[in-house]
C-alpha positions in Angstrom: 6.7 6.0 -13.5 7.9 2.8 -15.0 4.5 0.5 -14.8 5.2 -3.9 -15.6 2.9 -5.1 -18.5 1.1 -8.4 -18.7 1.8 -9.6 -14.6 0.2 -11.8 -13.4 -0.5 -13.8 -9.8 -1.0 -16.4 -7.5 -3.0 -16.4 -5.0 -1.9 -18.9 -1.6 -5.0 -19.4 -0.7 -6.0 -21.6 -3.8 -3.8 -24.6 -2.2 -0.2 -24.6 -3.3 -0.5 -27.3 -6.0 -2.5 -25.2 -7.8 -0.5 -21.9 -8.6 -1.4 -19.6 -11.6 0.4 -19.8 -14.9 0.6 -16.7 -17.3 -2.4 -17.4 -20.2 -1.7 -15.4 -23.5 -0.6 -12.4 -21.7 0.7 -10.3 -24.8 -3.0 -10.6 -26.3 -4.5 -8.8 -22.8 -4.9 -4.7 -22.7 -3.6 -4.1 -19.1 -6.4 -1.8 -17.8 -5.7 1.5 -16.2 -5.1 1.0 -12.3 -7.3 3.2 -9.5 -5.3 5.8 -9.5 -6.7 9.2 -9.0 -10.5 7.3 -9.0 -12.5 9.8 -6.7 -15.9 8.7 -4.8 -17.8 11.6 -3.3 -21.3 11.5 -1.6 -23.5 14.2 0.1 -26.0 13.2 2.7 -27.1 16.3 3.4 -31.2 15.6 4.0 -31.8 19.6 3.1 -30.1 20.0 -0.1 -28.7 16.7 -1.4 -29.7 13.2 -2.1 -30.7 12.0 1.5 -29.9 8.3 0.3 -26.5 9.2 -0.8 -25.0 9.0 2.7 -26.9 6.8 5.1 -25.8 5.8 8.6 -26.8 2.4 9.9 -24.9 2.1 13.3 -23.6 4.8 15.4 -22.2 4.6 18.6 -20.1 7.2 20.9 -19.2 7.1 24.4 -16.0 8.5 26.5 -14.2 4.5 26.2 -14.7 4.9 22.0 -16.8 4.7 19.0 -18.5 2.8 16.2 -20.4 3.8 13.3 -21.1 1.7 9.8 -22.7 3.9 6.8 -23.1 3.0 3.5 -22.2 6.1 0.6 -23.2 5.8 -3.5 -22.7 8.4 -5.7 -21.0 8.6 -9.2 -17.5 8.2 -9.5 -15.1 10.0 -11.2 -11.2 9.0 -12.8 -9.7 6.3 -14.7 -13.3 4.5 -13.9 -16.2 6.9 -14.2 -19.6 5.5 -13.2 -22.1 4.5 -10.2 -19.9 3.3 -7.0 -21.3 2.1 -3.5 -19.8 1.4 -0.7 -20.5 0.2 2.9 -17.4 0.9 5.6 -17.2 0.9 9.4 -14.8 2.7 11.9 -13.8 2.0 15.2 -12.4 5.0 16.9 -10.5 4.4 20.5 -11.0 7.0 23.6 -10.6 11.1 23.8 -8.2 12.6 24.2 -7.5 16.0 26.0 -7.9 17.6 22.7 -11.3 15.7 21.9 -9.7 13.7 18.9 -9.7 10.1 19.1 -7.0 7.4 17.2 -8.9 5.3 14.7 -8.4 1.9 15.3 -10.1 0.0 12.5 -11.6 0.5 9.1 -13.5 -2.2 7.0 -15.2 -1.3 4.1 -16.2 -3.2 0.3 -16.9 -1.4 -2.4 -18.5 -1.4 -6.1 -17.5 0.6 -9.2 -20.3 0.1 -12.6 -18.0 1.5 -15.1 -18.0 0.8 -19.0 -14.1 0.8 -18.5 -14.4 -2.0 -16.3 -16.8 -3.5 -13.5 -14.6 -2.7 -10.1 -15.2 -4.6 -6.8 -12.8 -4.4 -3.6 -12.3 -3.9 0.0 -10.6 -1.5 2.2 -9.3 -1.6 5.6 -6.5 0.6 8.1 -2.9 0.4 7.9 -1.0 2.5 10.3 2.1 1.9 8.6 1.4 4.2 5.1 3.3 7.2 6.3 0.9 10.5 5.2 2.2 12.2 2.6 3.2 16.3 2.7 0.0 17.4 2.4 -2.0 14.7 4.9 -2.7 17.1 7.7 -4.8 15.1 9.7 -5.3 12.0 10.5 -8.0 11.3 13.7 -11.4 10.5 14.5 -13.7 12.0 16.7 -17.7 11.4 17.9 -19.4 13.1 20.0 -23.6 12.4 21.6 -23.8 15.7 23.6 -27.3 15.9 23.9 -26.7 20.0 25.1 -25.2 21.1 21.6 -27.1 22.0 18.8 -26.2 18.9 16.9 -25.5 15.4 18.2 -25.1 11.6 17.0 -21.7 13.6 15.8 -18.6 11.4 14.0 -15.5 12.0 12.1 -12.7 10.2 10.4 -10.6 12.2 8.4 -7.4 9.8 7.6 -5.0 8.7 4.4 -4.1 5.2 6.0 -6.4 3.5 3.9 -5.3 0.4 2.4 -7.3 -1.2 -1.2 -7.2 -3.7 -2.6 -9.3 -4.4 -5.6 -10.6 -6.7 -9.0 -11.2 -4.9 -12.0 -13.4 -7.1 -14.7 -12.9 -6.0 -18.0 -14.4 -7.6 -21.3 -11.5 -9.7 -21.5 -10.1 -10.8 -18.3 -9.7 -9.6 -14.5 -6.8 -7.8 -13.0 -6.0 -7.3 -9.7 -5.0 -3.7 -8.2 -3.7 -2.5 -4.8 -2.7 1.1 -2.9 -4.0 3.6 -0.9 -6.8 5.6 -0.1 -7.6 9.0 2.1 -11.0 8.8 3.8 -13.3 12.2 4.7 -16.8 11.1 6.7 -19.0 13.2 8.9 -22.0 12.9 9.6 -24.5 14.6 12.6 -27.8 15.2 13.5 -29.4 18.7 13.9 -31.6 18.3 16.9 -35.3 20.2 16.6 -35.1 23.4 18.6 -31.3 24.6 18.2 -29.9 28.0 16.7 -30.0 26.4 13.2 -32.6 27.3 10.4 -35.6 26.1 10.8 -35.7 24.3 7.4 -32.8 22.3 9.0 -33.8 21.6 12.1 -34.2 17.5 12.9 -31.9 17.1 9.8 -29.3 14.8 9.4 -26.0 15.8 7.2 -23.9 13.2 5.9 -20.6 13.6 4.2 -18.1 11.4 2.1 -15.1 11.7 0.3 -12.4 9.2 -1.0 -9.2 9.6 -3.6 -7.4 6.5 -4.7 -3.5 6.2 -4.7 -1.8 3.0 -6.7 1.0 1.2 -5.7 3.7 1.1 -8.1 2.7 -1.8 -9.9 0.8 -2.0 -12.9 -3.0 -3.9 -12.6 -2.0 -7.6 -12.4 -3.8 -10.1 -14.7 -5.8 -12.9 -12.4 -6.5 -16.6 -14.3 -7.1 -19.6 -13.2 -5.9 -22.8 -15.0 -8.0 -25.5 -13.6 -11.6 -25.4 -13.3 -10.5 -27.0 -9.0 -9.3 -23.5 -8.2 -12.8 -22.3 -9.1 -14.2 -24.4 -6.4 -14.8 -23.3 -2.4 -15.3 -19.8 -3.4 -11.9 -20.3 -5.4 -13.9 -17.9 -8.6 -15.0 -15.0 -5.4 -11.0 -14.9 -4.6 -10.4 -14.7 -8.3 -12.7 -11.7 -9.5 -15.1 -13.8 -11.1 -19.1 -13.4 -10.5 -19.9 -16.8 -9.8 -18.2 -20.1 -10.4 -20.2 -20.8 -13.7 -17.9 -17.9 -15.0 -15.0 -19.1 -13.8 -15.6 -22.8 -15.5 -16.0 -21.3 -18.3 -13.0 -18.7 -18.5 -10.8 -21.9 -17.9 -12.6 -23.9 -20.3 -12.2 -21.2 -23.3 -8.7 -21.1 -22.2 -8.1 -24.4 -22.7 -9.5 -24.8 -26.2 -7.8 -22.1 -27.4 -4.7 -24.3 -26.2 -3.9 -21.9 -23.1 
């Protein structure tokens, strides 16, 4: 796969007068993009971390569903280290076969890595076609107080969309693809045919694999210390304005 070297881009909402212009490009190491980055978190109060998976909202009924959780772990791939993130799913009516269409994702997430500090968000797009071995793609919930476990929800899908900064020692890039999502999580009421040591347990599951787009990480900079203003440096990767100022300022004297 062919991957461009030393991109870089402009980003429309920074006003159109005030468009990005490549900055020593050849001296920049591209970084390595998301691809094959995994996060994976067990919630499982009984023999995981209970922390790992928490769920903050949940809400199932026959018209749809809603549930937010938040999920840390340690990451593994191009960017090894501590990730978080915190996602909610909306899921739309059962159907006849209990599974329900997913209707919205909206997630942000965090990557500590000594490759590179990694920030970014997720949402659905219906329009990445699954690939061979995507066999499922649904949601599903379920509050059946007569089952053995209930405050139940599901989303397994791989029309995740990403879109992410990666902060390295030098500069920030930008990087965008795909993602396929695994979460479950249910509630073991006290009383029901499952062990005892499990009973009025919650178990919590999370899994996510990163796919790239074709490009290679595209190099972000600002040349004017204006597009660091009105949350200009948040849209840019940096981790406040200060930062950005300054990146722009060092640029300049080095006669960028």
């Amino acid at each position: 796969m062919n991957r461009s070297r030393g991109r870089w881009i402009s980003l429309g909402v920074l006003g159109a007068g005030l468009a990005l212009n490549p900055i020593a490009a050849s001296a920049e190491t591209v970084p390595p993009d998301l691809g094959g980055e995994l996060f994976y978190a067990s919630g499982n109060t009984w023999l995981d971390d209970p922390d790992a998976v928490v769920t903050t909202s949940y809400h199932c009924d026959d018209n749809g569903g809603r549930v937010t959780f938040s999920a840390s772990g340690t990451a593994t791939g191009p960017y090894p280290g501590p990730f978080a993130e915190t996602m909610t799913v909306t899921i739309g009516a059962a159907t006849s076969n209990g599974q329900r269409q997913i209707l919205s994702i909206d997630a942000t997430f965090t990557i500590d890595s000594a490759v590179g500090d990694v920030s970014g968000t997720k949402t659905l797009d219906t329009t990445i076609q699954p690939g061979r071995f995507d066999t499922y793609n649904y949601g599903a919930c379920s509050d059946d107080e007569t089952l053995w476990f209930t405050d139940e929800f599901h989303v397994l899908t791989p029309q995740v969309r990403y879109s992410a900064f990666i902060r390295t020692a030098d500069a920030t890039y930008s990087d965008s693809g795909t993602a396929s999502l695994f979460f479950s999580t249910f509630y073991i009421r006290p009383g029901s045919q499952a062990a005892d040591d499990q009973e009025g347990l919650t178990s919590d599951g999370f899994e996510q694999s990163f796919r790239p787009d074709e490009e290679a990480p595209v190099l972000v900079a600002p040349t004017d210390t204006a597009q660091c203003k009105d949350d200009g440096w948040r849209a840019l990767g940096f981790r406040n304005q200060g930062a950005c100022v300054s990146y722009v300022a060092s640029q300049q004297r080095a006669g960028g």
